[in-house]
C-alpha positions in Angstrom: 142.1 153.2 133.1 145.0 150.8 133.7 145.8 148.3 130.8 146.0 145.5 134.2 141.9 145.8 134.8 140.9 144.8 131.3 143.7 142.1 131.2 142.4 141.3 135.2 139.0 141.0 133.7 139.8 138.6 130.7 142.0 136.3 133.1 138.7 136.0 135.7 136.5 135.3 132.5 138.8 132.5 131.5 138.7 131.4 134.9 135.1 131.2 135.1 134.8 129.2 131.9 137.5 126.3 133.2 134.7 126.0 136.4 132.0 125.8 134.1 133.6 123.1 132.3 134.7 121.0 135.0 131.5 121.5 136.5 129.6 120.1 133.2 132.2 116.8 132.6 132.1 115.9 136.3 132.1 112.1 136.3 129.3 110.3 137.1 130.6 106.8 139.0 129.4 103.3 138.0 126.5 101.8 137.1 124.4 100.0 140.3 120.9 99.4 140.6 120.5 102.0 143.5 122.8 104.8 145.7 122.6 107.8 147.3 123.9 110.9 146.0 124.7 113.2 148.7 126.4 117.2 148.9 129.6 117.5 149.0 129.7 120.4 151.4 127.0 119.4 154.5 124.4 116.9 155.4 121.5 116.1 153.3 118.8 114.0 153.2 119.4 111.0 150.8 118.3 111.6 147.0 117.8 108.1 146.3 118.8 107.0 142.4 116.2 105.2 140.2 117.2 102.6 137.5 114.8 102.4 135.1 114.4 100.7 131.3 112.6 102.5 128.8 109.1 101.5 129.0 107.5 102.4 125.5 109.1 103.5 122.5 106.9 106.3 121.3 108.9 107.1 117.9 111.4 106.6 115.4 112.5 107.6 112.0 112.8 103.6 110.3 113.8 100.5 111.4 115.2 97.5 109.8 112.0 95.1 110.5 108.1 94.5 109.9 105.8 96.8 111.1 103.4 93.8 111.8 106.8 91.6 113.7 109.1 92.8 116.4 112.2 91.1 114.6 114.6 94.0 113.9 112.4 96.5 114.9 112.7 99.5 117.2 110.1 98.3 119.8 112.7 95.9 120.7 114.5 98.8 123.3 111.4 98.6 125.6 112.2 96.3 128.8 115.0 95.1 130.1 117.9 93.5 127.4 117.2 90.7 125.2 120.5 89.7 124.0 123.0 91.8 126.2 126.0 91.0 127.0 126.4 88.6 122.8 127.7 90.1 120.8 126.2 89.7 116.8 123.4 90.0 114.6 120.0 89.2 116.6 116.6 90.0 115.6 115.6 90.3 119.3 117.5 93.9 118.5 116.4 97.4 117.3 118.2 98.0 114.1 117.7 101.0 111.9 117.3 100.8 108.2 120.4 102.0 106.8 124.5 101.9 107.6 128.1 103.0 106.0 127.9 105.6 103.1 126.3 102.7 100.7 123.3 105.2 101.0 124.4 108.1 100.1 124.2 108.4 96.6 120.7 106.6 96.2 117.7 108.5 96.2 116.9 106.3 99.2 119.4 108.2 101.1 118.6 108.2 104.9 121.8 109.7 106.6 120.0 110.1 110.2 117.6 108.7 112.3 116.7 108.8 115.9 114.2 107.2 118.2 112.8 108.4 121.2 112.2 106.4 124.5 109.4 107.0 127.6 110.1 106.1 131.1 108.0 105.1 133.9 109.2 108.2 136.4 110.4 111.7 135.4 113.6 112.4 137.3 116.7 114.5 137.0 119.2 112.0 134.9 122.2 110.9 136.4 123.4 108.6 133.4 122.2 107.1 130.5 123.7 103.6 129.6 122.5 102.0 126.0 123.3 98.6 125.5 124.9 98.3 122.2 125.0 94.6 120.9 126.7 94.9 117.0 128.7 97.5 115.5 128.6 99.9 118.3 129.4 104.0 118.1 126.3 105.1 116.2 124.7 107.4 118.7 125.9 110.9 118.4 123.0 113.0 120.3 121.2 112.3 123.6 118.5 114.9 124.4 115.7 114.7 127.1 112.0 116.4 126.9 110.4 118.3 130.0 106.6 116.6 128.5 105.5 114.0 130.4 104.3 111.3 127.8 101.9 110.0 130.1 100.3 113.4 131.6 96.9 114.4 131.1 98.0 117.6 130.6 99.9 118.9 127.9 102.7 121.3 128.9 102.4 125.2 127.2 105.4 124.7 126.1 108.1 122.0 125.2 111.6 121.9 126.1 114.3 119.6 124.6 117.9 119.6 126.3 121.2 117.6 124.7 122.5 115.7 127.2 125.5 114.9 125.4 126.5 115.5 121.7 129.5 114.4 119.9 130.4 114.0 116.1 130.5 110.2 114.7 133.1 108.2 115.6 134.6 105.2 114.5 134.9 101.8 117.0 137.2 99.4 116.7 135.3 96.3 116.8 131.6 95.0 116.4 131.5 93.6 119.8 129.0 94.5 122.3 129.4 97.1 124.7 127.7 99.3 127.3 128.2 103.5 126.4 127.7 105.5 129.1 128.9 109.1 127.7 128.7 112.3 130.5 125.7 113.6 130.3 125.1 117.1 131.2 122.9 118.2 134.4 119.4 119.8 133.3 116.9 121.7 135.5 114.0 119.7 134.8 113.0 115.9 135.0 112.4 114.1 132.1 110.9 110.5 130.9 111.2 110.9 128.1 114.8 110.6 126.1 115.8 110.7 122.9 118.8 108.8 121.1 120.3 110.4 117.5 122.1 108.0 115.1 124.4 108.5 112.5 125.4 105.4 110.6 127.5 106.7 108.1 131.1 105.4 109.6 130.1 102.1 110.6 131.4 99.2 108.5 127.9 97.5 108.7 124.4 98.0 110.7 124.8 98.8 114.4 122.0 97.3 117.1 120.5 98.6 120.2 119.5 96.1 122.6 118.1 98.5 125.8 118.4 101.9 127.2 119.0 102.6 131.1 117.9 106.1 132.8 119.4 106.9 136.0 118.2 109.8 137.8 116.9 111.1 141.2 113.6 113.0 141.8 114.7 115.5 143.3 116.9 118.3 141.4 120.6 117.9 142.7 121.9 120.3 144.7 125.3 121.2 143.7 128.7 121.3 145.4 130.4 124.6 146.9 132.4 124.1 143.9 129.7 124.2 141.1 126.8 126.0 142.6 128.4 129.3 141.7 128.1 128.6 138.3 124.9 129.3 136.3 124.3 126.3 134.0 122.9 128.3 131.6 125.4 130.8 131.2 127.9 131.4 127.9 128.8 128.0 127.2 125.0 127.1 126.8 125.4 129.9 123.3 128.5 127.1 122.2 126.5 123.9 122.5 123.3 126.3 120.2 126.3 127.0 117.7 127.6 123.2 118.1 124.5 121.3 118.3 121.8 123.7 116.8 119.3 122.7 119.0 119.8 124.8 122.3 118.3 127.6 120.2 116.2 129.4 122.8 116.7 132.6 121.6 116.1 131.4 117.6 112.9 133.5 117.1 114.0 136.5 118.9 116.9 136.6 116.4 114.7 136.3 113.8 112.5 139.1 114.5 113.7 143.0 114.0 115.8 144.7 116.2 117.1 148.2 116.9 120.2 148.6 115.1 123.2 150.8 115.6 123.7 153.6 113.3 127.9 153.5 111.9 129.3 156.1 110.5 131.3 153.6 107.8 131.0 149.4 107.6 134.6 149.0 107.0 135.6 147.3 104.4 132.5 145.8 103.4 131.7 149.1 102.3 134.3 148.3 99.2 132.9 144.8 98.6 130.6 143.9 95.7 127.2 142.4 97.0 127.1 139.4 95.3 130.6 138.6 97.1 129.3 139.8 100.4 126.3 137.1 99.9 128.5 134.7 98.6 130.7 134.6 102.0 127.5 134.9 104.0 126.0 132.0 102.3 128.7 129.6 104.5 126.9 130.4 107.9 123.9 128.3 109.3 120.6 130.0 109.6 121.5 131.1 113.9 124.6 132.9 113.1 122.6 134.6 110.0 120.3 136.1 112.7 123.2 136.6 114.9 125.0 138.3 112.1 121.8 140.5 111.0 122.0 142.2 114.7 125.0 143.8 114.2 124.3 146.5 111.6 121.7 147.5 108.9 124.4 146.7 106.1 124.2 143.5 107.0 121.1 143.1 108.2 119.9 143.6 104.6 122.5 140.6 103.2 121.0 137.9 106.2 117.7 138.8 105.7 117.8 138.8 101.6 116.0 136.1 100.1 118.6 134.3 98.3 120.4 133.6 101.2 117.3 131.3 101.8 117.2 129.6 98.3 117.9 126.3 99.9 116.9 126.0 103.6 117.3 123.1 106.2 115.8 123.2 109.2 115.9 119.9 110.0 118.9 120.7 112.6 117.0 122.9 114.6 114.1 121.0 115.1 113.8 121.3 118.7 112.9 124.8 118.5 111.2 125.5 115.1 107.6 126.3 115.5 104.9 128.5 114.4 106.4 131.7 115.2 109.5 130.7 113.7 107.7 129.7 110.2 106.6 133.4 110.3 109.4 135.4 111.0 111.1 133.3 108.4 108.2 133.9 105.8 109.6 137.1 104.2 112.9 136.4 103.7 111.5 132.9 101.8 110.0 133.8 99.0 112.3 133.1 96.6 112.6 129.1 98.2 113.4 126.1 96.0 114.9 123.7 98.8 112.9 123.0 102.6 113.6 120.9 104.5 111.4 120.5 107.6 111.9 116.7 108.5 112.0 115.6 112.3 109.9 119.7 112.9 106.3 120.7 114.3 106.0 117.5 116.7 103.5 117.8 119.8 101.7 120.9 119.0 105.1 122.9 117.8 104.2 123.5 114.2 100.2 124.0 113.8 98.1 123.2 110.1 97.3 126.7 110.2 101.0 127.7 110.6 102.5 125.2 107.9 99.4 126.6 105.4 100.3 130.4 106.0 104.4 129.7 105.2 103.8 127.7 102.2 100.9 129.9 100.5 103.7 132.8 101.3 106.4 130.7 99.7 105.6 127.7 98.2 105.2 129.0 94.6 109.0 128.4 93.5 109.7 125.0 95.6 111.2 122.5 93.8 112.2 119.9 96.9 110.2 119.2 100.1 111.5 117.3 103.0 108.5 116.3 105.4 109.7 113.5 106.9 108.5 112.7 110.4 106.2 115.2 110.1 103.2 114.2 112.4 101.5 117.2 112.3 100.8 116.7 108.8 97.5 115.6 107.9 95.2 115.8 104.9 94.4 119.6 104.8 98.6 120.1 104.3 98.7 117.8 101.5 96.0 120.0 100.0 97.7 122.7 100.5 101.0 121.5 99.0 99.5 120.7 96.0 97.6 123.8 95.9 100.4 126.3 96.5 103.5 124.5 94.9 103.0 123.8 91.2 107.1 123.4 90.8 107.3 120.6 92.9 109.5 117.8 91.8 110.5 116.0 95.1 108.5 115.0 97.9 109.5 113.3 101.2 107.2 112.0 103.3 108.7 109.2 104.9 107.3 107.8 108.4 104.7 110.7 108.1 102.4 107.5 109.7 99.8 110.0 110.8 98.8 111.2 107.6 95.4 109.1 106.9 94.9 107.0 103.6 92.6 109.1 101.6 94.6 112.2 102.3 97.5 110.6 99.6 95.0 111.2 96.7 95.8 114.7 96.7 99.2 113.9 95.4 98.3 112.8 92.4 97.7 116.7 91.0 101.4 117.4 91.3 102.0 116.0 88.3 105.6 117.4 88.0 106.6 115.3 90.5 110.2 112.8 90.0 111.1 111.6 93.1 108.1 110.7 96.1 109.2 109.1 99.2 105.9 107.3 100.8 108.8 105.1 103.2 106.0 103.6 106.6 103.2 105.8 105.2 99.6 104.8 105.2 99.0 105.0 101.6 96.2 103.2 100.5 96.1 101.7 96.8 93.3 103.6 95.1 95.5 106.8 96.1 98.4 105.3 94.8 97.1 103.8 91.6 95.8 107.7 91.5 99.3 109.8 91.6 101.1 106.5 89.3 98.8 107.3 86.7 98.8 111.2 86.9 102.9 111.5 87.6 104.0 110.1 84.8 107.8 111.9 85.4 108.1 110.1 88.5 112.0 108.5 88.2 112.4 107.6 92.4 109.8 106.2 94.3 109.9 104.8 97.8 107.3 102.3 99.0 108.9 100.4 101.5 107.0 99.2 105.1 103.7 100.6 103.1 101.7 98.2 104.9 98.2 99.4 103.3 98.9 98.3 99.7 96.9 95.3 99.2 97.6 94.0 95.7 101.3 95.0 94.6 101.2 93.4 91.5 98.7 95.6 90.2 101.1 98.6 91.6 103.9 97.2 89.4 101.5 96.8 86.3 100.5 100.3 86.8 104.2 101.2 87.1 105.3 99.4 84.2 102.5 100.9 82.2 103.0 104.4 83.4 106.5 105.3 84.6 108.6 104.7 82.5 111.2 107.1 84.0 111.8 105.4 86.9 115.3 105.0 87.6 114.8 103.6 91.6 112.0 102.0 93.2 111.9 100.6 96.7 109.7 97.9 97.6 111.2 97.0 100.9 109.1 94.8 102.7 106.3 94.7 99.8 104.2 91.2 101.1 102.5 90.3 98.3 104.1 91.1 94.8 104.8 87.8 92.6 106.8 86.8 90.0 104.1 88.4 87.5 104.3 91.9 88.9 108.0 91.8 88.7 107.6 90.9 84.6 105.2 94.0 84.5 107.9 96.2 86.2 111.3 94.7 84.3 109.5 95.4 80.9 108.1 98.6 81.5 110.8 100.7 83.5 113.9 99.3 81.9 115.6 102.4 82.6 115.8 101.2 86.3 119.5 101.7 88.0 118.1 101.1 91.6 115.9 97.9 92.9 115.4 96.7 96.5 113.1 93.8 97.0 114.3 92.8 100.2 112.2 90.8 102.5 109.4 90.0 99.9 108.6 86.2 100.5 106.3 86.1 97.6 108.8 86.2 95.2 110.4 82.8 94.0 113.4 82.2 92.0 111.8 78.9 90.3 109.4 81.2 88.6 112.3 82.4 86.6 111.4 86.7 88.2 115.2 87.0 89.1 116.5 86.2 85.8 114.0 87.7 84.1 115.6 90.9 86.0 118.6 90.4 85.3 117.4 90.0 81.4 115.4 93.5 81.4 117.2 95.5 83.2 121.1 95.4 81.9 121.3 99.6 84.2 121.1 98.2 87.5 123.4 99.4 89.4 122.0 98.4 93.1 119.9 95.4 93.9 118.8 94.1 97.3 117.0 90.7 97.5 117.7 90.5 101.2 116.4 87.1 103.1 115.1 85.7 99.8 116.2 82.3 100.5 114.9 80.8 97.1 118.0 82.8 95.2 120.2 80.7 93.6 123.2 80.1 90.9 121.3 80.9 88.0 119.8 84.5 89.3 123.7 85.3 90.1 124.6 84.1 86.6 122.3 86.0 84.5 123.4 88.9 87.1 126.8 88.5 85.7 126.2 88.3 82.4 123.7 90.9 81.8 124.5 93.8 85.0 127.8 94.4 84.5 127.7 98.3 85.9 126.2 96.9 89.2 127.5 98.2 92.1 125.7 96.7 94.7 123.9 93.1 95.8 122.3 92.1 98.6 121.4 88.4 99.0 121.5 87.9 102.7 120.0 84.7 103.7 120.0 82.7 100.9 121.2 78.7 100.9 121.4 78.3 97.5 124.7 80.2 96.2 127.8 78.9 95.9 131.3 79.9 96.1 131.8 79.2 92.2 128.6 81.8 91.0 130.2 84.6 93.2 133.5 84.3 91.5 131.4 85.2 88.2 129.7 88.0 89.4 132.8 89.7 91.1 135.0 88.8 87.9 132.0 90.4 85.6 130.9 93.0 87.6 134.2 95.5 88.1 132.5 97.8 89.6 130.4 96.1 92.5 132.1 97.8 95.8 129.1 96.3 98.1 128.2 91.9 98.2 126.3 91.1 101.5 126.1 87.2 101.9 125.4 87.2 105.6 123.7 83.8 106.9 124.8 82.3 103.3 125.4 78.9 104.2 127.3 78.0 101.4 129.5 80.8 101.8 131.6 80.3 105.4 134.0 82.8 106.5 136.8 81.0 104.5 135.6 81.8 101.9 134.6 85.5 102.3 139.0 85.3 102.9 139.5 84.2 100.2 137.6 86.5 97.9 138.1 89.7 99.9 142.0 88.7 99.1 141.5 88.2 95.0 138.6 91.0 95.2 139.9 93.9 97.7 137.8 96.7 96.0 134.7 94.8 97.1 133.5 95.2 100.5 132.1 92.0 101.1 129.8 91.8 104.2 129.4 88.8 106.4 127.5 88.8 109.7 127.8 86.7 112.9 125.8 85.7 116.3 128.1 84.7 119.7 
């Protein structure tokens, strides 16, 4: 054969992929209430556009508010904009929990979150507008669902598409804004959308004031230009490796396959096996599969369990289910690290599938991500306690379908250091339970638990029990008082982390602040966010006392001065985070003035326009 066909063939290919592309970045015109789409090539009837605000928000993974208020909370993108076009801090907003990479070395750590949105009418989207009001450039992931949250019916199966996908980015300004990205065409309607955050560039929490679907009902026909082109052709295997959610084909990968017979493997023939795993070991669980196709050599490397020693699955949670959890079981038995947060939601992971992988792997975990889960229930905390007796970690935050009693069956893993109960329905006999059986416990998470009815007997039993704890998280806690806070501060002095943010019980007068300060010279991050009661002497006996802290959060309060600040920042060298929005002794002049004698510390102020 000619060398001009193949080169021919590669030219066409190239060819076909520029269509493609066009085809999927086609602009999408501006935003209007309604218009008609019509073919470019011949008369059609007119495919009338609908406008429509999200009408329920069905889930999320936290929020920066109450679950009993609607200040700061994620219910605040239903209807139609509250504060759009101001720019600032509002509490008529949805604001996540969490921004910047102040996080990321906490045990708190929450680098993602997402929320999803239902619609009135399914239609084919033509844009998606969200109304950013503060710190904008968050979203990264758009992805609409082919269930109808409001059918009576349940669909066999699930579909998620990405609409549009990019990596974080970093925006200028906090002013408001309206993003309308190009989103791709999909072959099915949707109502229901959902919005992927990551925080971790923006200089301080980003809000979300509404979310606009435009769409027609019926499917789009496509121009002369574009209806050659499959939409689900090659590029749709670039988004899967991109995005790792496209991943129709996941569980055919990971089942067997006829493999070619080679006469030699090349050079890998010559390569020791530990360095053949340890260059494997760099490629996400979809090109393992991909990669385990190709010949039996290494077919035996993907599928070997210490390829699988940590696994997260969290990226691919669009299409993990059942069947995936048992092709995977075999090649996890050696397992230390899962993480299945954000998986198994409407019907995809069953309790009978989630009981069969773990009694097939559970007995070396050491770390179990679960957050989001809400298929869990009480029978898979049985199970987890049952079949993993190395457990140390345990996340189960927003798991809000799990039902109080079910948390008692925590309590057996007494090996357990760090649980994360973040928006759970833990009740307090449960928790009284696993305080007083996991005595090794050194991180705990208990923000938004809304069930807890007498926190001041939680501390006692903390300060009686655990005294590892290095970082507790009572964000939100309604009812602790100044003599839980004595019961905590003498019994867990080996406390680094501390967030007592929004707890209105707690009053500097009674002396709890400086008592803090007193008992706890390791604290390294605390957050007494909207206590407005904290004062001169709390940020005194701070500075005298926490000199390794590293970050303070005080937003709200109107009793700190200018001259208390200078202490603290002159005492504390290595404080890199001060939040004193809504301060009112402390005006923008003089957040100037200290960023200028204190540039190492980012000091945050917010604002409202």
């Amino acid at each position: 054969m000619s060398p001009v066909f193949p080169m021919l063939t590669v030219l066409s290919m190239f060819y076909y992929m520029c269509l493609r592309r066009r085809a999927r970045t086609a602009t999408r015109g501006e935003m209007n209430s309604r218009r008609a789409i019509e073919s470019n090539t011949r008369a059609l009837p007119i495919n009338v556009e609908i406008v429509q605000y999200a009408k329920e928000v069905l889930d999320f993974s936290s929020h920066y508010g109450s679950e009993n208020s609607m200040s700061y909370t994620m219910w605040n993108l239903a209807g139609i904009p509250n504060v759009y076009p101001s720019s600032g801090d509002f509490t008529q907003t949805a604001v996540f929990r969490t921004y910047g990479t102040w996080w990321d070395h906490c045990p708190s750590a929450r680098l993602q979150d997402y929320v999803e949105l239902a619609f009135e009418e399914q239609v084919y989207p033509t844009a998606v507008h969200i109304l950013e009001t503060y710190h904008p450039g968050a979203v990264v992931r758009i992805l609409a669902c082919s269930a109808n949250p409001y059918s009576q019916n349940p669909p066999a199966e699930v579909r998620w598409e990405i609409l549009w996908s990019e990596a974080p980015t970093k925006v200028s300004g906090p002013q408001a804004r309206q993003f309308t990205p190009c989103i791709k065409q999909i072959n099915f309607p949707t109502n229901l959308i959902r919005l992927e955050v990551n925080s971790s560039l923006l200089d301080y929490y980003t809000e979300l004031d509404a979310v606009v679907l435009h769409g027609v009902k019926e499917k789009p026909v496509l121009s002369l230009k574009t209806s050659m082109i499959d939409m689900t052709d090659i590029d749709e295997d670039e988004d899967e490796e991109k995005y790792g959610c496209g991943m129709d084909a996941l569980n055919k990968q990971f089942s067997v396959v006829t493999l070619r017979e080679w006469p030699t493997n090349g050079y890998f023939d010559k390569l020791p096996y530990e360095l053949i795993q340890l260059i494997l070991s760099h490629l996400t669980v979809p090109d393992l599969c991909r990669l385990a196709q190709t010949c039996k050599l290494l077919y035996q490397h993907c599928c070997d369990p210490l390829q699988y020693i940590h696994l997260s699955l969290q990226p691919y949670w669009a299409r993990i289910n059942d069947t995936s959890l048992e092709y995977l079981q075999s090649r996890c038995t050696l397992i230390q690290w899962l993480n299945l947060s954000w998986t198994g939601n409407r019907g995809a992971i069953s309790v009978s599938g989630f009981s069969r992988f773990l009694k097939v792997c559970g007995s070396e975990l050491v770390r179990l991500e679960l957050s989001c889960g809400h298929f869990l229930n009480e029978t898979c905390l049985e199970v987890i306690t049952e079949t993993c007796p190395n457990l140390q970690e345990l996340n189960l935050a927003s798991c809000d379908k799990i039902p109080p009693q079910a948390f008692n069956h925590i309590a057996k893993v007494g090996s357990l250091k760090r649980l994360i109960l973040y928006r759970t329905k833990v009740e307090q006999t449960a928790l009284l339970s696993i305080l007083n059986f996991c005595s090794e416990l050194q991180h705990l998470s208990l923000g938004s638990c809304v069930m807890i009815e007498d926190y001041d007997l939680i501390a006692s039993m903390m300060g009686a029990k655990c005294k590892k704890l290095r970082s507790l998280d009572l964000w939100r806690c309604k009812n602790i008082t100044e003599n839980g806070i004595a019961e905590l501060a003498s019994g867990c002095q080996l406390l680094e982390e501390l967030d007592l943010g929004w707890c209105p019980t707690l009053q500097s007068s009674t002396g709890c602040f400086a008592n803090l300060a007193r008992k706890l010279p390791n604290l390294q991050k605390l957050f007494l966010t909207a206590n407005r009661s904290v004062c001169d002497t709390d940020i005194e006996e701070l500075a005298a006392n926490c000199t390794h802290l590293r970050q303070l959060d005080i937003l709200g309060t109107r009793m700190v001065s200018p001259a208390s600040l200078r202490k603290l920042l002159e005492s504390c060298k290595d404080l890199s985070l001060l939040d004193v929005s809504f301060c009112s002794q402390i005006d923008n002049r003089v957040v100037l003035e200290l960023n200028a004698n204190f540039p190492n510390v980012f000091i945050k102020k917010s604002f409202t326009q």
